[in-house]
KOLROMAR-778028 format. One record per residue (C-alpha): residue number from 1; residue in three letters; x, y, z. Coordinates in nm, 4 decimals, decimal comma, m for minus. Layout:
<pts>
NUM_ALA_X_Y_Z
...
</pts>
This chain:
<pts>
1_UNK_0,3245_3,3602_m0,0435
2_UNK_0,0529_3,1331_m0,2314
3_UNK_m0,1462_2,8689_m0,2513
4_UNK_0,0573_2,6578_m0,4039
5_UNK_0,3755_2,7376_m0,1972
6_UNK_0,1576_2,6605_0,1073
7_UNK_0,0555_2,3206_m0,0589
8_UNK_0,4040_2,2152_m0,1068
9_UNK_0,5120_2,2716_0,2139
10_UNK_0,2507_2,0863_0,3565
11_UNK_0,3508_1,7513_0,1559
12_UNK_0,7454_1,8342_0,2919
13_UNK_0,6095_1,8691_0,5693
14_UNK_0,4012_1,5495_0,5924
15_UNK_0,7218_1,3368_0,4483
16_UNK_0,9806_1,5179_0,6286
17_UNK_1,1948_1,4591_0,3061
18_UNK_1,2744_1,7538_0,0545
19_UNK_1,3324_1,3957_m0,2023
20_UNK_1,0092_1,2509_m0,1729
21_UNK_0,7865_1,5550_m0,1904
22_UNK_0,9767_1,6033_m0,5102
23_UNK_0,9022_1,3209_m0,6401
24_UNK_0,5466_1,3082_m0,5159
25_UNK_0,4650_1,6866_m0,6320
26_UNK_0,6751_1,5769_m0,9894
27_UNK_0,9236_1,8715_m0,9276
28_UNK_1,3077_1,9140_m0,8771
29_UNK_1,4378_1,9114_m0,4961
30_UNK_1,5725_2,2684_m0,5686
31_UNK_1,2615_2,3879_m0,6760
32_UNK_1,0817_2,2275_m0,3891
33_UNK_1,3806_2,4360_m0,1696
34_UNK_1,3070_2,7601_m0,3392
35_UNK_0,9385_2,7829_m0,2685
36_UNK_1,0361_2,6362_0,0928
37_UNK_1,2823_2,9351_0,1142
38_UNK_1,0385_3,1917_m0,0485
39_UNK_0,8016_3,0595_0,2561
40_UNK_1,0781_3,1125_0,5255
41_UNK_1,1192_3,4464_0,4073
42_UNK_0,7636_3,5627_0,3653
43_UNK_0,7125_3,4153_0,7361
44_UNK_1,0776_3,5980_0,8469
45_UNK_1,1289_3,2586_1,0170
46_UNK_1,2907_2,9006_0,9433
47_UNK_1,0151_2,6632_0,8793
48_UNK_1,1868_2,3490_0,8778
49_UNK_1,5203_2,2290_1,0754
50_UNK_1,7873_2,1085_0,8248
51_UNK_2,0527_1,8497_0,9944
52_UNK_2,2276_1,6857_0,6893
53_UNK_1,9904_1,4676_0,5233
54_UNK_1,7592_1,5264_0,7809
55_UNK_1,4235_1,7185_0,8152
56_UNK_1,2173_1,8239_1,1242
57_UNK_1,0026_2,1248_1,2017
58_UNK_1,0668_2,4056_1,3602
59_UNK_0,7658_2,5356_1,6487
60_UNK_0,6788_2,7719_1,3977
61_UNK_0,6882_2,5228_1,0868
62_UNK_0,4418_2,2795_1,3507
63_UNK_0,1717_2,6039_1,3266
64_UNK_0,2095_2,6343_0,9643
65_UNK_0,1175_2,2804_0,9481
66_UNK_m0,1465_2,2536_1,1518
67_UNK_m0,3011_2,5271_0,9514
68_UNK_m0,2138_2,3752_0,5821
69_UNK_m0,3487_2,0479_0,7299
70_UNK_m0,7019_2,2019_0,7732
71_UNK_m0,6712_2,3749_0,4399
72_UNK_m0,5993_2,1041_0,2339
73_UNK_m0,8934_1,9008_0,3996
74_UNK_m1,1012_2,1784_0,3358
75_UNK_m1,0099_2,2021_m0,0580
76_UNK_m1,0689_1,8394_m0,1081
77_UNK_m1,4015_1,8680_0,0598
78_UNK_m1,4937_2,1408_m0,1675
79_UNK_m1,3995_1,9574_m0,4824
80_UNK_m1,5631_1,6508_m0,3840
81_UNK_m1,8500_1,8115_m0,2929
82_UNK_m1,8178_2,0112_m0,6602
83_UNK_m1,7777_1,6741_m0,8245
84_UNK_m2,0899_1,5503_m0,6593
85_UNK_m2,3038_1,7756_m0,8010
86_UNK_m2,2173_1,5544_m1,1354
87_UNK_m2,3247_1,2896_m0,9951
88_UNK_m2,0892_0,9672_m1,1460
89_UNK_m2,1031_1,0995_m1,4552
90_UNK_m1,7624_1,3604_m1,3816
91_UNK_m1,5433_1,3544_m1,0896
92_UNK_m1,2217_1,2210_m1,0114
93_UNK_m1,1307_0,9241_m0,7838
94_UNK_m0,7852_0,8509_m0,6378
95_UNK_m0,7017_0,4794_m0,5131
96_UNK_m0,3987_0,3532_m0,3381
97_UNK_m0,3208_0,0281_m0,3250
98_UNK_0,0033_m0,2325_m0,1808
99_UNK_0,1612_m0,4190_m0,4730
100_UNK_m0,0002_m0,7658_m0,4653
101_UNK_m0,3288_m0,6295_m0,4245
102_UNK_m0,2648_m0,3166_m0,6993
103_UNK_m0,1685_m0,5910_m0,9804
104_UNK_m0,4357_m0,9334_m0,8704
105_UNK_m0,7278_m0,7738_m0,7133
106_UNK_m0,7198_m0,4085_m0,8185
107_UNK_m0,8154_m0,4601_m1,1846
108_UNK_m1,1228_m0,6821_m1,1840
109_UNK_m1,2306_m0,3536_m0,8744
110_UNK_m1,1523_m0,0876_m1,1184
111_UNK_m1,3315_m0,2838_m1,4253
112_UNK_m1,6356_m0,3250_m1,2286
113_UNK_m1,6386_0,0245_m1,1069
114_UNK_m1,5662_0,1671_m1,4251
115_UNK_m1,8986_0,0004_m1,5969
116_UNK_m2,0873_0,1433_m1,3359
117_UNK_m1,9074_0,5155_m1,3452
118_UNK_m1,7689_0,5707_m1,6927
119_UNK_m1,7301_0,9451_m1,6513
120_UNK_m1,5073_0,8992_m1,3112
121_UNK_m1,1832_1,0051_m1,3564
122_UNK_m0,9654_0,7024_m1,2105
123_UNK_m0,6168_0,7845_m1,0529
124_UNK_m0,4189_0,4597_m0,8838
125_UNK_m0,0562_0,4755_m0,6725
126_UNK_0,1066_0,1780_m0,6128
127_UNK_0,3571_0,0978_m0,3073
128_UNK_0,3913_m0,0878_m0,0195
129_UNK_0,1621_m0,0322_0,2218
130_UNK_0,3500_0,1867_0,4435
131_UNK_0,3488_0,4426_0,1415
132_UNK_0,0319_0,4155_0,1002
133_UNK_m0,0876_0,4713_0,4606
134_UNK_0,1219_0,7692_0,4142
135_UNK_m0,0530_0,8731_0,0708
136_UNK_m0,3723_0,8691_0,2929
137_UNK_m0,3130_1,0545_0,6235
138_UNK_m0,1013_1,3371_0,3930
139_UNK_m0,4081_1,3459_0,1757
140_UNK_m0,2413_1,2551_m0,1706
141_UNK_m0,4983_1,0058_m0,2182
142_UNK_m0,8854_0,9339_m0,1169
143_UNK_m0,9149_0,5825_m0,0299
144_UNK_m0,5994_0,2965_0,0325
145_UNK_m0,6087_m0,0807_m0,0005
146_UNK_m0,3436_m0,2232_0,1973
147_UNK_m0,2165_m0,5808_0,3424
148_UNK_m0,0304_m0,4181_0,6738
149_UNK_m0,1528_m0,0670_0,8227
150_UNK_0,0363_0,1228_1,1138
151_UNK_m0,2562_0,2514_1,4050
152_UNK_m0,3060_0,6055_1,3601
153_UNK_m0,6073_0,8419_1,5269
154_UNK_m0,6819_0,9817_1,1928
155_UNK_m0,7548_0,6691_0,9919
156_UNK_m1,0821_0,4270_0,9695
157_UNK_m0,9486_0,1467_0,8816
158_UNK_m1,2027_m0,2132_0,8044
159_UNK_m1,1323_m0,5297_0,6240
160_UNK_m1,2467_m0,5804_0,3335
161_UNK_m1,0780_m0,9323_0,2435
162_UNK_m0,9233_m1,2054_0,3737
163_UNK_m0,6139_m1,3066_0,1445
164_UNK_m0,5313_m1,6999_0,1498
165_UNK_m0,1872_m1,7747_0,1624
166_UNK_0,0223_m2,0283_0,0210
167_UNK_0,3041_m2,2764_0,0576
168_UNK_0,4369_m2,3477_m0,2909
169_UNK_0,6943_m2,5897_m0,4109
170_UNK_0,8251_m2,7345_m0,7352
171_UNK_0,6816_m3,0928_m0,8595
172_UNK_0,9382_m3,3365_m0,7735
173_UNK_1,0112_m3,1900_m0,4121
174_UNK_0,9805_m3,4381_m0,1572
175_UNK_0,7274_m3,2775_0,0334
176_UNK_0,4403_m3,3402_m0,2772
177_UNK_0,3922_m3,7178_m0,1599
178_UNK_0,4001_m3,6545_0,2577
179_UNK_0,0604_m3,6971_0,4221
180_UNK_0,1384_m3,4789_0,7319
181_UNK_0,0883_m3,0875_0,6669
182_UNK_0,4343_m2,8913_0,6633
183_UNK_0,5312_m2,7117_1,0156
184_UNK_0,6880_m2,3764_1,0143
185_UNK_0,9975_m2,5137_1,2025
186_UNK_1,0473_m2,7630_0,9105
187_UNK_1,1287_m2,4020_0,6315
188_UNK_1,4453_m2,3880_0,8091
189_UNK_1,6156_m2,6430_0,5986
190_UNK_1,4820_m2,5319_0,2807
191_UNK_1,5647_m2,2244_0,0483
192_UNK_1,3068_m2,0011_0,0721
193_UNK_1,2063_m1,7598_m0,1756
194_UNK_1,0854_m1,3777_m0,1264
195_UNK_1,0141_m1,1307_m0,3525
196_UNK_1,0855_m0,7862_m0,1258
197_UNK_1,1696_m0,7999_0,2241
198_UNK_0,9339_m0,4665_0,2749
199_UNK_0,6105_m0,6503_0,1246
200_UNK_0,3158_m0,7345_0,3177
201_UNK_0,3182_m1,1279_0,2559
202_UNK_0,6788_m1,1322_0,3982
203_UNK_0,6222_m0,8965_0,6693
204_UNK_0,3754_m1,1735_0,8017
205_UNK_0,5427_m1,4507_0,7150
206_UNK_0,8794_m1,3454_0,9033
207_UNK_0,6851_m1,2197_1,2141
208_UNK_0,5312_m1,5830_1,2223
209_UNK_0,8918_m1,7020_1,1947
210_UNK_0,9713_m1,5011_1,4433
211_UNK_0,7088_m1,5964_1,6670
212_UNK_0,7496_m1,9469_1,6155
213_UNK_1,1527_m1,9308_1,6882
214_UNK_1,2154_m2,0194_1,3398
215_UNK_1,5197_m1,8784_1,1632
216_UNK_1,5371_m1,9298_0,7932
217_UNK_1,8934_m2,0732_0,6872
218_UNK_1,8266_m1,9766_0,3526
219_UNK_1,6644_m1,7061_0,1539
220_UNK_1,6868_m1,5181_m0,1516
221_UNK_1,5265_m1,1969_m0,2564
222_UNK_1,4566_m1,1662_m0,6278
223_UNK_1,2740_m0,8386_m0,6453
224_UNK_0,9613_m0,9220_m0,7947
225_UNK_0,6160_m1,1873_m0,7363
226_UNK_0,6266_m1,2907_m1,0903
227_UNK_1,0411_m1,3842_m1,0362
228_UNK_0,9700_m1,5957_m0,7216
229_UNK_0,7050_m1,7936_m0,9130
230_UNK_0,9202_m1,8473_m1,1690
231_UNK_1,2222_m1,9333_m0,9636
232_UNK_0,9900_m2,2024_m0,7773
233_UNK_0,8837_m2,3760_m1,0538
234_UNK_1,2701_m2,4190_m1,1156
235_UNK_1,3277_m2,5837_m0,7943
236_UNK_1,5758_m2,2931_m0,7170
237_UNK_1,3356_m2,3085_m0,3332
238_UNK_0,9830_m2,2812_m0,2056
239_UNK_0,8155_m1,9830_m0,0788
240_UNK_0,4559_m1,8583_0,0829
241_UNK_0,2821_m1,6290_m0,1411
242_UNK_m0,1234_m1,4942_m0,1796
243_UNK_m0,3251_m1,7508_m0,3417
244_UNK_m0,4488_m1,4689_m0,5754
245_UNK_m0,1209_m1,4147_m0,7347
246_UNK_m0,0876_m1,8017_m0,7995
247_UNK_m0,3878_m1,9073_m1,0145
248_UNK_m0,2549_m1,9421_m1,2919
249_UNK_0,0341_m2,1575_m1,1882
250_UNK_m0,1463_m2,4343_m0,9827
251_UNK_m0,4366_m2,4330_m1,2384
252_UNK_m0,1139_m2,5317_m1,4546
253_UNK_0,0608_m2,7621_m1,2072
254_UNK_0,3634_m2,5456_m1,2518
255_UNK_0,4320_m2,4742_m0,8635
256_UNK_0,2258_m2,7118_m0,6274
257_UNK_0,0584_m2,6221_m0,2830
258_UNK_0,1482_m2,7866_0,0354
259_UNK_m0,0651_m2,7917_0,3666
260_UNK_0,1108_m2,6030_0,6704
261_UNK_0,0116_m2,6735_1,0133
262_UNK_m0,2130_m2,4318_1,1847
263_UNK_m0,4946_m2,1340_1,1043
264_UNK_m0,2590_m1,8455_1,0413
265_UNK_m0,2866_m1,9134_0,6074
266_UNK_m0,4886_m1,6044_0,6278
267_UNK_m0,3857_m1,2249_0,5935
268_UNK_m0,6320_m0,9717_0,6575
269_UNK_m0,6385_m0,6914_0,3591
270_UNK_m0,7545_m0,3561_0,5209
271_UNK_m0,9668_m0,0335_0,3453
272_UNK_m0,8369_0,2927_0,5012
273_UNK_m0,9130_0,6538_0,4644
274_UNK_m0,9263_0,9812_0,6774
275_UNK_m1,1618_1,0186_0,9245
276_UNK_m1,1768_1,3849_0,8738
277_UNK_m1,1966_1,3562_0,5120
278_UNK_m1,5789_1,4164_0,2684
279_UNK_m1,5949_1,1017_0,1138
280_UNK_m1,6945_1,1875_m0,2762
281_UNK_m1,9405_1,0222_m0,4128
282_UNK_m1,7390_0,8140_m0,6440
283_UNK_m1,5667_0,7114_m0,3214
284_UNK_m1,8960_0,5488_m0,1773
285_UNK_m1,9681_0,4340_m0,4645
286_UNK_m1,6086_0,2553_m0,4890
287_UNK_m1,6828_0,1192_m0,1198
288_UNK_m2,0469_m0,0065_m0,1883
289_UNK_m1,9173_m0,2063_m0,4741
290_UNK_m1,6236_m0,3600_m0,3017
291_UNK_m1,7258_m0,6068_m0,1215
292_UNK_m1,9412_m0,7373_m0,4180
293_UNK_m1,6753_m0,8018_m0,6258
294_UNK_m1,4140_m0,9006_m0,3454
295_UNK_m1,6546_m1,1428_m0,1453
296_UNK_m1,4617_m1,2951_0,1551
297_UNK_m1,3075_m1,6147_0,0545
</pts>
């Protein structure tokens, strides 16, 4: 038994999936299974129940975790508290972020942060924000920017932005020379544009649908932001996306904005880390500077 076998089966343990603590700990799923097994042995106990695909702890895998839990809070606290000692002239800095907010808001963050902390070493994941949540409470990352967040004892969680949304359509569609604002009830009849169906903008958007008693007759998921953009400005639908991501294309007239009815056009985007966890002092640092760069709208 060592360190590092205890460190790995805490991240299986977190996930509950032999595949993603793989591919999060950038090893093979058999090597993951040896070091599990190497555990199981040293321990002269299973650690994990194994029903097909699925993964759930055993009592004594629960006690195992509890205790690699507090000793992988206590190593980060210990190298943060190392780094400190450097001041921001060394240390290391891990950032999660969801998709929208990793590729439009991110960079100008990191570009600010970076003038004022050279020496930080600077380590971003990207996901939705479910992952990311994840990334935080299993400790895989220090801080997490995310659109949607799941309530969990562990976490502080505080706003840091509100993120305008947006009702886009092509020029020509008949909606460009109306006077009254658009009505959710009134997407129905149109074909409406997403980019993932596990994203944070849709998330909201169909729970507003939802709420409203408004089913979509027609959508079409083409995988990325940049695709549904494109795919709006030719009039293949319309679709509700962040005002951040869209800049460029109503500076350019490309995709046009149409009033909706109501005060919902605004999603809250959430900062979230462990409660438990030392903060580093790049961390603070990172938080300080937020909300300077990333005023509220």
């Amino acid at each position: 038994m060592n360190l590092n076998q205890l460190t790995i089966f805490h991240v299986v343990a977190e996930r509950l999936s032999f595949t993603r603590a793989a591919k999060e700990l950038h090893l093979t799923q058999p090597g993951i299974s040896k070091h599990i097994a190497a555990l199981e042995e040293y321990y002269g106990t299973p650690l994990f129940h194994r029903i097909g695909r699925r993964v759930s702890l055993t009592q004594a895998g629960e006690i195992l975790h509890e205790a690699t839990g507090t000793m992988t809070a206590l190593l980060d606290e210990t190298t943060s508290r190392l780094d400190d000692l450097k001041g921001l002239a060394g240390g290391k800095l891990q950032v999660g972020a969801g998709v929208t907010i990793a590729a439009y808001l991110l960079p100008r963050m990191l570009t600010a942060f970076k003038k004022q902390a050279p020496g930080v070493e600077l380590t971003v994941e990207t996901g939705f924000s479910g992952e990311i949540v994840e990334l935080v409470l299993a400790t895989g990352i220090e801080l997490g920017l995310v659109g949607q967040f799941y309530a969990d004892p562990r976490l502080v969680v505080r706003s840091f932005h509100k993120d305008p949304l947006v009702l886009i359509v092509p020029p020509g569609h008949r909606w460009v020379k109306r006077k009254k604002a658009v009505a959710l009830a009134e997407l129905a009849a149109e074909t409406f544009l997403i980019s993932k169906r596990g994203s944070g903008t849709w998330r909201m958007v169909s729970a507003l649908l939802e709420e409203s008693g408004t089913c979509l007759g027609n959508t079409m998921e083409l995988g990325t932001t940049e695709g549904v953009k494109q795919a709006v400005a030719a009039g293949l639908g319309i679709s509700i996306l962040s005002r951040h991501v869209l800049e460029r294309e109503l500076a350019t007239g490309s995709v046009l904005e149409i009033p909706m009815v109501g005060t919902w056009q605004k999603r809250e985007l959430y900062l979230i880390y462990r409660k438990d966890r030392y903060l580093s002092q790049a961390a603070r640092a990172f938080l300080t500077l937020l909300p300077q760069v990333l005023p509220a709208p």
